[in-house]
KOLPA-977703 format. One line per 10 residues: number of its first residue (from 1); for each residue z, y, x of N, C-alpha, C, CB. Coordinates in Angstrom, 1 decimal. Glycine has a CB too. Layout:
KOLPA-977703
NUM) Z Y X Z Y X Z Y X Z Y X | ...
end
This chain:
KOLPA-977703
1) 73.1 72.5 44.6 74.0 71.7 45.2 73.4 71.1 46.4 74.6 70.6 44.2 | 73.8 70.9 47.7 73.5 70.9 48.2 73.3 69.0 48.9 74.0 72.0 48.3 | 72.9 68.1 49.4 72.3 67.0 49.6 74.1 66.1 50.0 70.8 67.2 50.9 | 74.3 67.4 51.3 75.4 66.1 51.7 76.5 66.2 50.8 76.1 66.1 53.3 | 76.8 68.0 49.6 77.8 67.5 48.9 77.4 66.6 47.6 78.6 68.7 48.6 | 76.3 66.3 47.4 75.9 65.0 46.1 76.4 63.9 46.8 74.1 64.7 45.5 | 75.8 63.3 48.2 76.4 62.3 48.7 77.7 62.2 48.7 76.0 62.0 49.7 | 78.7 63.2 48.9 79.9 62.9 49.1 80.7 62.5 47.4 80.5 64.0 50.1 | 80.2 63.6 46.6 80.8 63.1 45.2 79.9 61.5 44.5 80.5 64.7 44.0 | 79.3 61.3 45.0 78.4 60.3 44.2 78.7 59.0 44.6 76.9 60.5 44.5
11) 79.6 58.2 43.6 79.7 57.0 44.4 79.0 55.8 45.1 80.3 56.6 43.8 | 79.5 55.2 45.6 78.4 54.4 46.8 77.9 53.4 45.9 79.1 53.7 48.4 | 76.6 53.1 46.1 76.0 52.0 45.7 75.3 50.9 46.6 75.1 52.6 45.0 | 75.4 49.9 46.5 75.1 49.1 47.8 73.5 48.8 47.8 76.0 47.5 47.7 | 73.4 48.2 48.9 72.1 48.9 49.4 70.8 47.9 48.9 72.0 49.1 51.2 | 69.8 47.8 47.8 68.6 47.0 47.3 68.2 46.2 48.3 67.4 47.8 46.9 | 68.2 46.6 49.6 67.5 45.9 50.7 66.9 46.7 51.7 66.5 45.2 50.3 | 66.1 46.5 52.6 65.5 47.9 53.9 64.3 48.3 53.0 64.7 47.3 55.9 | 64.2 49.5 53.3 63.2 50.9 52.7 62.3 50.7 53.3 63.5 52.6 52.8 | 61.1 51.1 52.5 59.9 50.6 52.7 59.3 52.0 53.7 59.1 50.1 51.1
21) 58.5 51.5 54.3 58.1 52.8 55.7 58.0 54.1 54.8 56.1 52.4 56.7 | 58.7 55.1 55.6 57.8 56.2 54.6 58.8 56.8 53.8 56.5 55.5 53.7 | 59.4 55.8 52.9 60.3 56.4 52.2 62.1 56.0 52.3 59.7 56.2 50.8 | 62.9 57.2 51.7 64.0 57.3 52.1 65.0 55.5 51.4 64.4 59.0 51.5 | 65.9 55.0 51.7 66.8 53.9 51.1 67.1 54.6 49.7 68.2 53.6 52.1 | 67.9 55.7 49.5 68.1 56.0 48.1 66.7 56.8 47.2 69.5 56.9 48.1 | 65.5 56.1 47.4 64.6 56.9 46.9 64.5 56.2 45.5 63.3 57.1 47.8 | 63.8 56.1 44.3 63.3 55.9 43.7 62.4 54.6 43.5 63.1 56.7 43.6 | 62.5 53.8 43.2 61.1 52.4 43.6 60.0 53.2 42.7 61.4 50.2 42.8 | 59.0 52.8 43.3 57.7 53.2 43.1 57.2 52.7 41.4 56.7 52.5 44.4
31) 56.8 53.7 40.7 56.4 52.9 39.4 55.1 52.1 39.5 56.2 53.8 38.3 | 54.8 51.4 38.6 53.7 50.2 38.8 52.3 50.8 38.6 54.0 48.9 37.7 | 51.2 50.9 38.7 49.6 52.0 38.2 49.7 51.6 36.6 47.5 51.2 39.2 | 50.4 50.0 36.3 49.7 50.1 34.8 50.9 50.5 33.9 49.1 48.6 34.3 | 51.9 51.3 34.4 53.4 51.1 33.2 52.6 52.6 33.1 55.8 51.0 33.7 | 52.9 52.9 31.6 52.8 53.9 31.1 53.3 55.2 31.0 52.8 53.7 30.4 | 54.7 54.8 31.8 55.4 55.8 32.6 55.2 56.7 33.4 56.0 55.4 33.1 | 53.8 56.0 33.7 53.2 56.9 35.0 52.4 58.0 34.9 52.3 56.1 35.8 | 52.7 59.6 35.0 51.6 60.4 34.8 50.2 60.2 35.3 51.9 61.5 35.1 | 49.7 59.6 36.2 48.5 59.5 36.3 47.7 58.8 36.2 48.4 59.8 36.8
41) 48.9 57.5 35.3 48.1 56.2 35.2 47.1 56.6 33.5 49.6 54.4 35.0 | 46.1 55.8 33.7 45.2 56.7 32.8 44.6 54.7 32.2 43.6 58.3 33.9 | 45.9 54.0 31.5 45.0 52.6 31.6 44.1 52.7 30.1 46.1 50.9 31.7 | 43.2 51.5 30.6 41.8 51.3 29.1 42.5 52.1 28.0 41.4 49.2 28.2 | 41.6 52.8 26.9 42.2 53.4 25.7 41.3 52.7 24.9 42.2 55.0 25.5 | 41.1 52.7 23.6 40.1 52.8 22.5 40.3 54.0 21.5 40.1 51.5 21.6 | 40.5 54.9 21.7 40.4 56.0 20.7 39.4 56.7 20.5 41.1 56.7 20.7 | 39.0 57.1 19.0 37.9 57.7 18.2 38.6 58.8 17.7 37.2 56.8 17.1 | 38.1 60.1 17.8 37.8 61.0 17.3 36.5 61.6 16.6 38.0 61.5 18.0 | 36.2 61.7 15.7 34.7 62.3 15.1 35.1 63.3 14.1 33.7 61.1 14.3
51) 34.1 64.5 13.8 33.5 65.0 13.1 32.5 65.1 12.7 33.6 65.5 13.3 | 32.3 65.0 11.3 31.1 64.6 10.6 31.0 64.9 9.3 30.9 63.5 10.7 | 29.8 64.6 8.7 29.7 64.4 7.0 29.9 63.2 7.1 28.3 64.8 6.2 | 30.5 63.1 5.0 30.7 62.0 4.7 28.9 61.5 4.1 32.0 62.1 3.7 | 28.4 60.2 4.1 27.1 60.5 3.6 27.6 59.9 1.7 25.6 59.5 4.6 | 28.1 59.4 1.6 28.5 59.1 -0.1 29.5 58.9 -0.2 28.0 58.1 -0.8 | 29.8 59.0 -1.2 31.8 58.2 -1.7 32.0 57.1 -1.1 32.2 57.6 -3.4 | 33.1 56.8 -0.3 33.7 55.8 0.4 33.8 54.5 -1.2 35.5 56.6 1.3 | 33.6 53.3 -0.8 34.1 52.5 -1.7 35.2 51.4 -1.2 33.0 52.0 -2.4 | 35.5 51.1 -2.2 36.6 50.3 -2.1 36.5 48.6 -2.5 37.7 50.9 -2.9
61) 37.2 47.6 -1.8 36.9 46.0 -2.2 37.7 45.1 -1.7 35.7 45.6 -1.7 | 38.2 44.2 -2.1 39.1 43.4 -1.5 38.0 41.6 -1.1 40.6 43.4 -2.9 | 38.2 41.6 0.0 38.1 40.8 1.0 38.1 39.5 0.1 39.0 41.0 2.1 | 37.8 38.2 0.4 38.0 37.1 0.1 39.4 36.7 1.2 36.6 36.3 0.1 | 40.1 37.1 1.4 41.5 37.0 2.4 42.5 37.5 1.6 41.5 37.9 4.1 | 41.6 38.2 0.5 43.1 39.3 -0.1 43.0 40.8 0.2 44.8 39.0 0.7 | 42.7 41.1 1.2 42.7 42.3 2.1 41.9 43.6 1.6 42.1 42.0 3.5 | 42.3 44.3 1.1 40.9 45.6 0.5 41.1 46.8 1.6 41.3 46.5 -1.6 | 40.5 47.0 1.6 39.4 48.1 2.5 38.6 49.0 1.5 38.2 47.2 3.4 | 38.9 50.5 2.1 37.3 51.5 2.2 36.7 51.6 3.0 37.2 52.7 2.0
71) 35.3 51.2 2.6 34.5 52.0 3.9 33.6 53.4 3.3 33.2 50.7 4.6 | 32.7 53.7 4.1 32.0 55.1 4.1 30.9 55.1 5.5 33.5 56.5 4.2 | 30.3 55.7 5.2 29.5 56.3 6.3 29.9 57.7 6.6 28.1 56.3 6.1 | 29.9 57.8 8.3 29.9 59.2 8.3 28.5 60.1 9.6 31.6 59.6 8.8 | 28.2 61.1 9.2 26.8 61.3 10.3 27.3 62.3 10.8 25.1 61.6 9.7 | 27.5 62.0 12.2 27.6 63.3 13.3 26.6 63.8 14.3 28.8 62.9 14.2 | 26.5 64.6 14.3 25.5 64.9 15.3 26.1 64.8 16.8 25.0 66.4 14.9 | 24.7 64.3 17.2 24.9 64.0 18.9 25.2 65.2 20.0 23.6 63.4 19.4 | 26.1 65.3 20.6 26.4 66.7 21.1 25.6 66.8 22.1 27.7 67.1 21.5 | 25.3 65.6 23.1 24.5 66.2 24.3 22.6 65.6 23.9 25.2 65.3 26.1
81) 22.0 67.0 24.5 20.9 66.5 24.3 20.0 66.2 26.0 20.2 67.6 23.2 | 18.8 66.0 25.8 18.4 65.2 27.2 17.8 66.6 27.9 17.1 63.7 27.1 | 17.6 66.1 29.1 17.8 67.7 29.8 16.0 68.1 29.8 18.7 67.7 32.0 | 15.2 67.1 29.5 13.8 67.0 29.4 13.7 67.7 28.6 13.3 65.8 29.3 | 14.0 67.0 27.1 14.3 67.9 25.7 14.0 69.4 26.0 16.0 67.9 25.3 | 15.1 69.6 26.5 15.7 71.5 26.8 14.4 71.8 27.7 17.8 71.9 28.0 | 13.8 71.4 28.2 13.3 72.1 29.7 11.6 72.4 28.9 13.4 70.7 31.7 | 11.3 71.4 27.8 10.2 71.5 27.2 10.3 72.5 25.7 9.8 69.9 27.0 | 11.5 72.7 25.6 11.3 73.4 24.5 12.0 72.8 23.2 9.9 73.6 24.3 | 11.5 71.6 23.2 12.0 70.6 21.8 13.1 70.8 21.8 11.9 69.0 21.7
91) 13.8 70.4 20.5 15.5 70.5 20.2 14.9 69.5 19.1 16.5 72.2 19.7 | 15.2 68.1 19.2 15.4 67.2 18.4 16.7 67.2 17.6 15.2 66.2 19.2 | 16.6 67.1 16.6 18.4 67.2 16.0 18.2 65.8 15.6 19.0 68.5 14.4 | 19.4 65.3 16.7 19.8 63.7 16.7 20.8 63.6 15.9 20.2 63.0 18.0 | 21.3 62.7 15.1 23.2 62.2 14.5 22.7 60.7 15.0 23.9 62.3 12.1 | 23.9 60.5 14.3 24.1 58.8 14.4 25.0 58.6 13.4 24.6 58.1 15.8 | 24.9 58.1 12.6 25.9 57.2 11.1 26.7 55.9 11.7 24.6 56.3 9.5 | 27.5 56.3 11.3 28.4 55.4 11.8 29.7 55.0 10.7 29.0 56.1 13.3 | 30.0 53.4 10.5 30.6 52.7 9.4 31.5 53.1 9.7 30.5 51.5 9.1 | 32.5 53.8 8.7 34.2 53.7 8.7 34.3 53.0 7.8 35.1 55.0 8.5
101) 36.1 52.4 7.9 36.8 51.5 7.5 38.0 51.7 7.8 36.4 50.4 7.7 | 38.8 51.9 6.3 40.3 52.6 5.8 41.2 51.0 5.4 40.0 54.0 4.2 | 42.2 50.3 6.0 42.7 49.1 4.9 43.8 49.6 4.8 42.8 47.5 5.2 | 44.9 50.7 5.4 46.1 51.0 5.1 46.0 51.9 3.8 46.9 51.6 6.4 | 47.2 51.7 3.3 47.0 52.3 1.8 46.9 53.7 1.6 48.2 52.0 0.8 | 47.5 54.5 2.4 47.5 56.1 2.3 45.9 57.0 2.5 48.8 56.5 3.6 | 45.4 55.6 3.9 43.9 56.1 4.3 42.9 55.5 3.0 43.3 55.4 6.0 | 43.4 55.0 2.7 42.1 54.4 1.7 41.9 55.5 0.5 42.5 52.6 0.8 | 43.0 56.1 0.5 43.1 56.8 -1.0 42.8 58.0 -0.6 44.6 56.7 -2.0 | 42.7 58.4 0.7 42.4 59.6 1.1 40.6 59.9 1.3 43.2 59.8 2.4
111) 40.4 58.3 1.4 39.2 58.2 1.2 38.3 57.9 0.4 39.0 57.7 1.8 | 39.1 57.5 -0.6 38.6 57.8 -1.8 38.1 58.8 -2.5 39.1 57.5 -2.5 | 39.0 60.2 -1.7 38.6 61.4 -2.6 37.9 62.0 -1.9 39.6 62.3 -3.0 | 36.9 61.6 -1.0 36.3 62.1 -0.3 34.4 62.2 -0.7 36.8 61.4 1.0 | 34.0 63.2 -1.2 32.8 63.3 -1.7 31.6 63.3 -0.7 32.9 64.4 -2.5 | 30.1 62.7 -1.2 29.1 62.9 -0.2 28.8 64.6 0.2 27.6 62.2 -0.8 | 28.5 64.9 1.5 28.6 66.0 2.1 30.0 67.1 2.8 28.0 66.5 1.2 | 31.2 66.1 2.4 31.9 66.7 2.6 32.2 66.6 4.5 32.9 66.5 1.5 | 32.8 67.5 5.1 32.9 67.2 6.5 34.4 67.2 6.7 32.0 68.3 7.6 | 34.8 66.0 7.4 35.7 65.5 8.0 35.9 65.1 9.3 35.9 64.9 7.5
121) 37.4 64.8 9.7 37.6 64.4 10.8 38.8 63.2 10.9 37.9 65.6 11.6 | 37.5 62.2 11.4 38.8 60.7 11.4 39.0 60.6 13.1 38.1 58.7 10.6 | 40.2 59.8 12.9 40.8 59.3 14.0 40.9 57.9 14.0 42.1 60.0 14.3 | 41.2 56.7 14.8 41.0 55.8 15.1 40.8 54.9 16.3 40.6 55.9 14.7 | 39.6 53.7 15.9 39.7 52.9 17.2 38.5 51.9 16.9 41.2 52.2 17.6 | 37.3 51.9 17.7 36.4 51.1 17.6 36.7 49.6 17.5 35.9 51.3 18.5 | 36.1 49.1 16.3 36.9 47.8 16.5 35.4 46.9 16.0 38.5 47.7 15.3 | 35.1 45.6 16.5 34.4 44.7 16.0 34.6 43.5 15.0 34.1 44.3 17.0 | 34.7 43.8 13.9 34.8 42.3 13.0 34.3 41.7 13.0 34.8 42.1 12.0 | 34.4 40.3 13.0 33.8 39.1 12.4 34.1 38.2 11.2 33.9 38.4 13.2
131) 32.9 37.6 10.7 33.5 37.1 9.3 32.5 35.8 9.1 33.5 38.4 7.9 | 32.8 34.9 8.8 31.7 33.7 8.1 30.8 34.5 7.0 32.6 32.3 7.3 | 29.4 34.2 7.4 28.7 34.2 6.7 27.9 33.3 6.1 28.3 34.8 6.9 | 26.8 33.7 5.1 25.9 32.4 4.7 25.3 31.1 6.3 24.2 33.5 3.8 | 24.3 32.0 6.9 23.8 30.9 7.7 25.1 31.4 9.4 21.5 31.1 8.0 | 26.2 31.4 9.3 26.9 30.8 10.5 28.1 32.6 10.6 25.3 30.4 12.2 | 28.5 32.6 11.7 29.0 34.1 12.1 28.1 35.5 11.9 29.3 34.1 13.6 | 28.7 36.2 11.5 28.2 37.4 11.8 29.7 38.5 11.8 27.0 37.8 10.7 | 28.6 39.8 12.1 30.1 40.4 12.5 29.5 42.4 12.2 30.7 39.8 14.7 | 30.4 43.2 12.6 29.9 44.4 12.5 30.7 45.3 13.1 29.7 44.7 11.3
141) 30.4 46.1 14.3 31.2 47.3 14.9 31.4 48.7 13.9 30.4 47.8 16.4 | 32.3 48.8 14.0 32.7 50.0 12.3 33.9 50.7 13.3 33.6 48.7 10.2 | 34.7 52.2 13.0 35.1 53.0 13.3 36.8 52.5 12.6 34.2 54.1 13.0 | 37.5 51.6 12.7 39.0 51.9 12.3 39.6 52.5 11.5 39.5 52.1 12.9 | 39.5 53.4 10.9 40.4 54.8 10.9 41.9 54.9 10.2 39.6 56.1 10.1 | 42.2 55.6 10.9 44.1 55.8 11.0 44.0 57.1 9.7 44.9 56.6 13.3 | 43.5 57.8 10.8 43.6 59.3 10.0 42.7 60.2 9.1 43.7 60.2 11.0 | 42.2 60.2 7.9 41.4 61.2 7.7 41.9 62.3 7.1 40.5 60.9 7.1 | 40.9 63.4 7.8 41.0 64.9 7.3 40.0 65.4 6.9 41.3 65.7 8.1 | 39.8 66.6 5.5 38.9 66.7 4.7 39.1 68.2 5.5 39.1 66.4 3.0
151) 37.8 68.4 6.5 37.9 69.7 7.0 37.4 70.9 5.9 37.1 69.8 8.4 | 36.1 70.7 5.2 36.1 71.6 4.8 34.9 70.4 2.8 35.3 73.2 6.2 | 35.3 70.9 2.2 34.3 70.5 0.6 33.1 70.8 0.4 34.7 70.9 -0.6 | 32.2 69.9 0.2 30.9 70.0 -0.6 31.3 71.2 -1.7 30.4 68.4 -1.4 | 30.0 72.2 -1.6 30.4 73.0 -3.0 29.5 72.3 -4.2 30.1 74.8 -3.0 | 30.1 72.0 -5.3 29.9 71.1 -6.1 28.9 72.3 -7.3 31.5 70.3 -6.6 | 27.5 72.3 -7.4 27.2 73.4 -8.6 27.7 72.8 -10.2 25.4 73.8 -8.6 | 27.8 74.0 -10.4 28.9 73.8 -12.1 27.3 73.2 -12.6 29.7 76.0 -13.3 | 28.3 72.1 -13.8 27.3 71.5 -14.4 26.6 72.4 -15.6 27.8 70.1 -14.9 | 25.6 71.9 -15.7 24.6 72.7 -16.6 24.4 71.8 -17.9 23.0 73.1 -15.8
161) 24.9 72.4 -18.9 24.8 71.8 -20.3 23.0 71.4 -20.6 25.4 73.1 -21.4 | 22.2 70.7 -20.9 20.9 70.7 -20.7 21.1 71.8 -22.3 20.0 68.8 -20.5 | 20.0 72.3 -22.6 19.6 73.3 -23.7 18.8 72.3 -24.5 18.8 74.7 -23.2 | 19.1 72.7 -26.0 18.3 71.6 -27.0 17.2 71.6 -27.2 18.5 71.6 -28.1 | 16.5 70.6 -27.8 15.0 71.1 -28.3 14.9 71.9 -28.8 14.3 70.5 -29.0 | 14.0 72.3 -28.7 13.8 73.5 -29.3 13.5 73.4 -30.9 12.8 74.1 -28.5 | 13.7 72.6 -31.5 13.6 71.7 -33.1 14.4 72.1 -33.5 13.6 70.2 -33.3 | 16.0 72.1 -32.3 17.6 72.1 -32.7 17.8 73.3 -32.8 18.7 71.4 -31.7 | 17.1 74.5 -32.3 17.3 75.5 -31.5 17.4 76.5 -33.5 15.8 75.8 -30.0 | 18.6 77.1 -33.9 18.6 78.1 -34.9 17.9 79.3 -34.4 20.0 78.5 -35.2
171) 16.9 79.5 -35.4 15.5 80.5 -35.6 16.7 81.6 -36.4 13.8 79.7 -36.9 | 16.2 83.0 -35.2 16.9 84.4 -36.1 16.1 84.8 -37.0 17.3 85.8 -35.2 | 17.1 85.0 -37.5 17.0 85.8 -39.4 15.6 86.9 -39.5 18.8 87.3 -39.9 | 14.9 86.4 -40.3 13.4 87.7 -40.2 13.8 88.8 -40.5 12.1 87.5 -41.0 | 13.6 89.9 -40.1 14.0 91.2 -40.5 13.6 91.3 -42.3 13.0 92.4 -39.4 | 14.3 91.8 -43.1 13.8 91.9 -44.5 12.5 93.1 -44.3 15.2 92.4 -45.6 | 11.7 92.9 -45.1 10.8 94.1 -45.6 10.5 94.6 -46.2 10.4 94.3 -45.7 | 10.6 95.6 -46.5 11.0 97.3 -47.2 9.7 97.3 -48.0 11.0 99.0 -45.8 | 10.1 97.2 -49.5 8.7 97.0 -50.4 8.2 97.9 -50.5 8.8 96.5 -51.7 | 7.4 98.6 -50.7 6.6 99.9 -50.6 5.7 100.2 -51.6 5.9 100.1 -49.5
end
């Protein structure tokens, strides 16, 4: 369709005020850098992504507020290494452990079933707590998490019955012998 027949079917709208240099009177007003509307507005995030092991069973506790929480550790390895590293030969294998912490009910329980060694992937948001302690504030940066996923399970070896003393142990039948 063509420009002047939209203008002619399109009823008139009165005019915002004079157009700014550059652009047309019926254009569009400019969106703002911070509305989120904006494809290329890119404002502050905090989101976490990791992959990692779990290092032990997440546990669970309720807060002196009421509030229960799981936490867990998880160890990921560091993806970039230093270019010094590489150029000498070394390959240091770096991680870093880092505290997760589940309080909505669906993540907590998901994290409950989560065994040491198993590797997962949470999602989240760096967050810093604070809490009264004995001698004044203290506090602890810990990983949020929204989402966990059990990417792949520890293989668990089948338990091994221990074998008795050998005290307990039934002695086979002595062969009889053939009187001669």
């Amino acid at each position: 369709m063509s420009t002047a027949r939209r203008a002619r079917t399109a009823p008139a709208q009165p005019a915002a005020g004079p157009a700014e240099p550059g652009r047309s009177a019926d254009a569009a007003p400019p969106v703002p850098a911070n509305d989120p509307a904006r494809e290329d507005a890119r404002p502050a995030r905090n989101e976490v992504v990791l992959v990692g092991r779990v290092s032990a069973p997440a546990e669970e506790r309720t807060l002196p507020s009421g509030d229960v929480l799981a936490t867990w550790r998880l160890v990921v390895d560091r993806p970039a290494m230093p270019r010094r590293a590489v150029r000498e030969g070394v390959r240091p294998v770096t991680v870093d452990t880092l505290d997760c912490v589940a309080w909505a009910g669906r993540t907590r329980r998901s994290a409950r079933a989560l065994r040491a060694g198993d590797v997962v992937r949470v999602e989240g948001a760096l967050r810093r707590r604070f809490w009264r302690a004995g001698a004044g504030a203290a506090s602890r940066t810990e990983v949020e998490v929204a989402v966990v996923e059990r990417l792949s399970r520890v293989a668990v070896p089948p338990r091994r019955t221990p074998a008795p003393p050998a005290s307990e142990q039934p002695v086979p039948d002595a062969p009889a012998l053939a009187a001669g």
